[in-house]
C-alpha positions in Angstrom: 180.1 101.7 228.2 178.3 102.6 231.3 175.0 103.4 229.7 175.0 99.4 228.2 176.2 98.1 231.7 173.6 100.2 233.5 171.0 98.7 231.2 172.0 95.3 231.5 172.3 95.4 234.2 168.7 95.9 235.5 167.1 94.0 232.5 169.2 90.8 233.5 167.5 91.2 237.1 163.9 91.6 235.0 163.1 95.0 234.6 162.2 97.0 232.2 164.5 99.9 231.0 163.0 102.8 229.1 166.3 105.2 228.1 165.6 108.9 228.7 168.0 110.5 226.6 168.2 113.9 228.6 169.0 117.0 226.3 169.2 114.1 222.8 168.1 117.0 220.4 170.9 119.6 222.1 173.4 117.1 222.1 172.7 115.5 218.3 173.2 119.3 217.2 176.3 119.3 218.8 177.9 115.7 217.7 175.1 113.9 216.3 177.7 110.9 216.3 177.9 110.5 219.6 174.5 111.2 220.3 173.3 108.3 217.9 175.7 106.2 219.7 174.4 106.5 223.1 171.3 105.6 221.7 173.0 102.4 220.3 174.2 101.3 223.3 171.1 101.5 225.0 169.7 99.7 222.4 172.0 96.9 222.0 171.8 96.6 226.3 167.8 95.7 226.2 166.1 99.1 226.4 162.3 98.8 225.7 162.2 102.1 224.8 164.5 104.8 223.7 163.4 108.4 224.7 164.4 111.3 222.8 163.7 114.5 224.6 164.0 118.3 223.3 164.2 119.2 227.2 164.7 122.9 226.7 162.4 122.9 224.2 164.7 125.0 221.5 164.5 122.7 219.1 162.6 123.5 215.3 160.6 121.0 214.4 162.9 120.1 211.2 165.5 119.4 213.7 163.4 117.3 215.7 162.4 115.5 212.1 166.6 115.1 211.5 166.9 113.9 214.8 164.4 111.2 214.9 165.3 110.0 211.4 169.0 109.7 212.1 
């Protein structure tokens, strides 16, 4: 809920919102659910753009390749 209100929030005032989901790789390892569903909020708030970052850089690239196709 707060991502989506946090998004709305500035695209109803007219900017543009590119997500930066922080640690997305770590965290769809860890509940990929959840992770997806962040992603679906910032979506479904007007995000331009939804980031997915690897940001300790542990990930194998097949796990990047499940990530991104989830």
């Amino acid at each position: 809920r707060m991502i989506y209100d946090t998004i709305d929030y500035f695209v109803s005032h007219g900017k543009t919102v590119f997500f930066d989901a922080e640690h997305f790789f770590d965290g769809f390892r860890a509940d990929p659910g959840y992770a997806l569903e962040t992603l679906r909020a910032a979506a479904q708030a007007g995000a331009q753009r939804l980031v997915l970052c690897d940001t300790n850089g542990g990930s194998f690239p097949a796990d990047i390749a499940d990530g991104v196709r989830a």
